[in-house]
C-alpha positions in Angstrom: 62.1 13.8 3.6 58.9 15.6 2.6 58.0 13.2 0.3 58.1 10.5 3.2 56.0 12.8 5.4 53.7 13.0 2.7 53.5 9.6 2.7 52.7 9.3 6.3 50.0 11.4 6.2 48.6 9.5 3.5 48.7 6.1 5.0 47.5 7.4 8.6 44.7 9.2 6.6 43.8 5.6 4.3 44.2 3.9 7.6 41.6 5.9 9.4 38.9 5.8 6.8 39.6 2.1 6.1 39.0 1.6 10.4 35.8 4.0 10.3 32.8 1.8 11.2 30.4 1.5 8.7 26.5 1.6 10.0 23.7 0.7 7.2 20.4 2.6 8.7 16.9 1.9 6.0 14.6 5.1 7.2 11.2 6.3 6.0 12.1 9.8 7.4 11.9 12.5 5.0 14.6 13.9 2.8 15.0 17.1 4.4 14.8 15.9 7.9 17.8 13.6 8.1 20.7 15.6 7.6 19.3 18.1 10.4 18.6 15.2 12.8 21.9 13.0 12.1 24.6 16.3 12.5 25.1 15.7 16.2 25.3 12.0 16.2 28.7 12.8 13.2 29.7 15.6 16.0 29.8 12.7 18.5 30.5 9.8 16.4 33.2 10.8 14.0 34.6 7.5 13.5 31.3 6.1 12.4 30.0 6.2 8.8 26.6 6.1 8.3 24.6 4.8 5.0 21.1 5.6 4.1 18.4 3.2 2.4 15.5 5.9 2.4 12.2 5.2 0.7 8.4 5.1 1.8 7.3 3.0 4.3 5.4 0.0 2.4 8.3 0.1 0.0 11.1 0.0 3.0 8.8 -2.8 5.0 8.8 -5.0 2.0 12.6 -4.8 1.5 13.3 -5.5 5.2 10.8 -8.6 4.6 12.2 -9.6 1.5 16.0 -9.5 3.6 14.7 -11.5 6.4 16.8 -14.6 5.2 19.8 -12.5 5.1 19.0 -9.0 6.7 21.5 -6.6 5.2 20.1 -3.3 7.6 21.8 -2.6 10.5 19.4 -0.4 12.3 15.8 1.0 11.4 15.1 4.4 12.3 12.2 6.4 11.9 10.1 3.7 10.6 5.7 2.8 11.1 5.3 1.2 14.1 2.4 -0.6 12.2 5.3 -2.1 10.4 7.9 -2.2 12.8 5.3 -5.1 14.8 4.7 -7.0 11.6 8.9 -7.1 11.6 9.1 -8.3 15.0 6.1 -11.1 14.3 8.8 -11.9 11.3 11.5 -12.4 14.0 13.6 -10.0 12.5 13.9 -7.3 15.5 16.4 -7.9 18.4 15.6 -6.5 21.7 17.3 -4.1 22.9 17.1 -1.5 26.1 18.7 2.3 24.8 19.8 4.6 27.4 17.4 6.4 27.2 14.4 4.2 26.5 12.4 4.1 29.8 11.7 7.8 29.1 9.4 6.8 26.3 6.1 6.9 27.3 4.5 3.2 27.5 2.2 3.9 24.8 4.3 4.7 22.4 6.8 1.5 22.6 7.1 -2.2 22.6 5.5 -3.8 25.2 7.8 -6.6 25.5 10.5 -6.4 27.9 13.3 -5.1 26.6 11.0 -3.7 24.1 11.8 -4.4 19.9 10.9 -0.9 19.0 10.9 2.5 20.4 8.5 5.6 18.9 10.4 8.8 18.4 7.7 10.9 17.1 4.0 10.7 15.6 2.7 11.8 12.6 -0.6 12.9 11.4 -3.1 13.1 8.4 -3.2 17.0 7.6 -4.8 18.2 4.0 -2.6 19.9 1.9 -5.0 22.4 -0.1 -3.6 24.9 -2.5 -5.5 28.3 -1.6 -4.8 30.1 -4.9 -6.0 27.1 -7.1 -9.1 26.4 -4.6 -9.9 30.4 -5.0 -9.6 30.5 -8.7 -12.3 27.4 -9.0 -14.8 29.4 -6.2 -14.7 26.3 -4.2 -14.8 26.3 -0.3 -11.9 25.0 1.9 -12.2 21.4 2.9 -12.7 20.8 6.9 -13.2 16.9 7.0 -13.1 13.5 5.7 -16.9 13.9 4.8 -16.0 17.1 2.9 -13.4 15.4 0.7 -16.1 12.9 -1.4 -18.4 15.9 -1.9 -18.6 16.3 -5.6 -17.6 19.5 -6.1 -14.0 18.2 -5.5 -14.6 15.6 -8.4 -10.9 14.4 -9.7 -9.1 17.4 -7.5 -7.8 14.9 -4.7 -5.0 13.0 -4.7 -3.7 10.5 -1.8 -1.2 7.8 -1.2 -1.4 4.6 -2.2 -1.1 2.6 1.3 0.6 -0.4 0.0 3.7 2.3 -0.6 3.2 4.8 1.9 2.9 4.3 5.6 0.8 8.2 5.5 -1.6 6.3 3.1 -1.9 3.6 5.4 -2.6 5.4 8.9 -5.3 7.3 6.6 -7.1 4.1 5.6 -6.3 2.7 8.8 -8.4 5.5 10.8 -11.2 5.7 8.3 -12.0 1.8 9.1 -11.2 2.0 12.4 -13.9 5.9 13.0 -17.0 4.3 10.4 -16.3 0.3 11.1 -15.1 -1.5 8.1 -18.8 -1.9 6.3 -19.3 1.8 6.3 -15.7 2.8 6.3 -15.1 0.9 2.6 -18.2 2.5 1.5 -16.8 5.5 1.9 -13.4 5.2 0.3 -15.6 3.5 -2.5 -17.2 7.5 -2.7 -13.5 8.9 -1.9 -12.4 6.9 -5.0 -15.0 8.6 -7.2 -13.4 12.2 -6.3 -9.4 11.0 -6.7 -7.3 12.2 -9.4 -4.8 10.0 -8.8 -2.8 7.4 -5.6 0.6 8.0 -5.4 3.8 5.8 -3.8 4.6 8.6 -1.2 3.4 10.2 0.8 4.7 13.7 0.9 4.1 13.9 -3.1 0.2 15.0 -2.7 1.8 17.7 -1.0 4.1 18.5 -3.4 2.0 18.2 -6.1 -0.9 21.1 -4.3 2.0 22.9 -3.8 3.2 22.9 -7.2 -1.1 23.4 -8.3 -1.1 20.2 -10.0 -3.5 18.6 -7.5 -6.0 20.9 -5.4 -6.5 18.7 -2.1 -3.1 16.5 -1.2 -4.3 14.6 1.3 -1.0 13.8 3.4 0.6 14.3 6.6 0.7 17.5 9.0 4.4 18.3 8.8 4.7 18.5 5.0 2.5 21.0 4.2 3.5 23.3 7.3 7.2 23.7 6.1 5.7 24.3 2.5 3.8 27.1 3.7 7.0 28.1 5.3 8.9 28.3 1.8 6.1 30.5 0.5 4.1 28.2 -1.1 0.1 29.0 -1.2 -0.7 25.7 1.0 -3.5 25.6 4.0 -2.8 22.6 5.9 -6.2 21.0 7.4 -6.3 18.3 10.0 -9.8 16.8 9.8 -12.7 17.5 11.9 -13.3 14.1 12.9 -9.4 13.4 14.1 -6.5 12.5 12.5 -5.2 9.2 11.8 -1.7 8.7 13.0 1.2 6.4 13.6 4.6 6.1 15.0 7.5 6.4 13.8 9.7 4.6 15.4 13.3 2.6 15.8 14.8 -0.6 16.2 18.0 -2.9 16.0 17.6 -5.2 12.9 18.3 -8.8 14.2 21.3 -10.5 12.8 24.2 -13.2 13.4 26.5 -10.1 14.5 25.0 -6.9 16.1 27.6 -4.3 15.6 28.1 -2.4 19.0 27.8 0.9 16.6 24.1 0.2 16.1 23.1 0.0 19.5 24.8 3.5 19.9 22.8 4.7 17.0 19.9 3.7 19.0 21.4 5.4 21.9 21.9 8.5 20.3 18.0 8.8 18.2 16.5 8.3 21.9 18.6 10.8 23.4 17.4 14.4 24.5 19.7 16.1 21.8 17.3 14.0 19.3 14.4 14.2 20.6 14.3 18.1 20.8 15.3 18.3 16.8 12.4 15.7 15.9 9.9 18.2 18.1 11.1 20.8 15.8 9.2 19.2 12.9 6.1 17.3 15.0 3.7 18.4 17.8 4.1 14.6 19.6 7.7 13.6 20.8 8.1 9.8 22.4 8.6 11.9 25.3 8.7 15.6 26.2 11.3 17.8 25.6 9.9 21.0 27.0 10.0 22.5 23.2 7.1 24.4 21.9 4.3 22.7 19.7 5.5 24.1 15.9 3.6 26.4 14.6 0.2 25.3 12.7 -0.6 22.3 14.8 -3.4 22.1 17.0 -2.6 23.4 20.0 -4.3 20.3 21.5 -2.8 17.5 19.3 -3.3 14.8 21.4 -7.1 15.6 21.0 -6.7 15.7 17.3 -5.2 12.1 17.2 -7.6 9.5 16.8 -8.3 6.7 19.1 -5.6 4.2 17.3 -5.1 0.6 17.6 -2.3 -0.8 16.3 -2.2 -4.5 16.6 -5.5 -4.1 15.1 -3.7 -2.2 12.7 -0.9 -4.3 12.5 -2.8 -7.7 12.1 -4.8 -6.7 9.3 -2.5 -4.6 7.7 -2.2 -7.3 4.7 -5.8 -7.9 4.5 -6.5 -3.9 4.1 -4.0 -3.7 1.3 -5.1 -6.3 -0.3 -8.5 -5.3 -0.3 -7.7 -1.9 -1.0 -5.8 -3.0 -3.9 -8.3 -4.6 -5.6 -10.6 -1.6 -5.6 -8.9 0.9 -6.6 -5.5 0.5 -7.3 -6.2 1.2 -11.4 -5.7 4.9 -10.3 -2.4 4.3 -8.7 0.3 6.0 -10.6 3.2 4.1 -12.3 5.9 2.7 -9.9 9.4 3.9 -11.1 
């Protein structure tokens, strides 16, 4: 008899797991952020199991592309909006209106209607200097884009390469967009001059000041605020001149059968519950949740955010890469 309950309780438990939906999400969101943000959509959705593609942006972008013939993703979450409208110029976005999705503000969403994507948070370019390293070499701390191709800080920068990293992008991106492209190549030309080396994320400048094997990391705002918060010796700037900045931002992947478990994805990363743990890591929410700005932002962020367009953004995106490529990709370190 107990060896037949046993049994039961087997074949009720196989039969669960083998009924559990399975929900394939690609993400550009940071390592330590997703298993704080997913936790309440497990609490509410136990029946669900959820599978992670996480890389960097340009790297997640091109394997959507690559897909689009036979798109294996079913939802995009935390993703550039940059590239999120060079998905839906690919077709491979389906429309879709989440409960909560006329709370996001206008600006920060599709403008289609129903919109194709939906911005949860934004993200900024913040320097990542390491305080003990900048001490030891008597140098003085770094306030601005102009600061960084002084030559003091000769070979002590590094930066992501923007064909990988969607931070590396939205930094480009604002530099052409502040100076005009004639000026605004000259001076990455002069930026190049002072970089030790690109890299394909774009967190790892951070890491690497943290760690004092780069000075300057030029990254993104929330990176080097929580490594301050683990006690390493990082000051994160955000430039004088404004930060470059971009979305990031959801959507349901367009294929022959949408499973009814992605759109309640969607549902749930534009809910309240959501929103309120994204605002605990960024100063800009895709709307407001009454949580205070974290600590080490400006308190004005919206002021620090420069004037951004993205379908300019968007439509040259390939142009800028390429272009950016060809300059000075020879100090890109080696893809894995």
């Amino acid at each position: 008899m107990k060896r037949l309950v046993l049994s039961l309780v087997l074949l009720v438990a196989f039969s669960t797991h083998a009924l559990a939906a399975e929900l394939l999400v690609y993400t550009a969101l940071e390592d330590d952020q997703i298993p704080r943000y997913i936790k309440s959509f497990k609490e509410q959705n136990p029946g669900i199991d959820v599978k992670f593609v996480r890389d960097s942006t340009g790297i997640v972008t091109s394997k959507l592309l690559a897909e689009k013939d036979n798109p294996q993703a079913d939802v995009i979450w935390g993703l550039s909006a940059v590239s999120l409208m060079q998905l839906k110029q690919a077709g491979l976005l389906a429309p879709y209106d989440p409960k909560e999705g006329a709370k996001v503000s206008a600006q920060f969403k599709d403008a289609a209607t129903p919109p194709a994507w939906y911005g949860i948070d934004a993200w900024m370019t913040g320097f990542c200097v390491n305080t003990v390293e900048l001490g030891a070499k008597k140098l003085p701390m770094p306030e601005s884009y102009a600061d960084l191709v002084k030559p003091e800080y000769k070979g002590l920068v590094v930066m992501p390469n923007p064909a990988s990293s969607g931070t590396g992008f939205l930094t480009v991106s604002a530099i052409l967009q502040l100076l005009g492209e004639e000026k605004g190549w000259a001076y990455l030309d002069a930026l190049h001059d002072n970089i030790g080396s690109y890299t394909h994320s774009g967190s790892k400048p951070c890491k690497l000041a943290g760690t004092g094997e780069a000075v300057i990391g030029v990254s993104f705002g929330y990176r080097g605020l929580q490594q301050k918060k683990k006690g390493e010796p990082i000051a994160t700037v955000f430039p004088k001149e404004g930060s470059g900045w971009d979305l990031e931002a959801n959507a349901l992947v367009n294929k022959a059968a949408i499973k009814p478990e992605a759109k309640a994805f969607l549902d749930w990363a534009l809910s309240m519950e959501a929103m309120k743990e994204y605002a605990q890591s960024f100063a800009v929410t895709g709307y407001p949740t009454g949580t205070p700005i974290p600590e080490g932002y400006p308190a004005d962020p919206g002021k620090q955010m420069i004037k951004n367009d993205f379908d300019w953004a968007a439509k040259n995106r390939d142009r800028i890469l390429a272009e950016w490529s060809k300059r000075y990709d020879g100090k890109s370190e080696a893809k894995k």
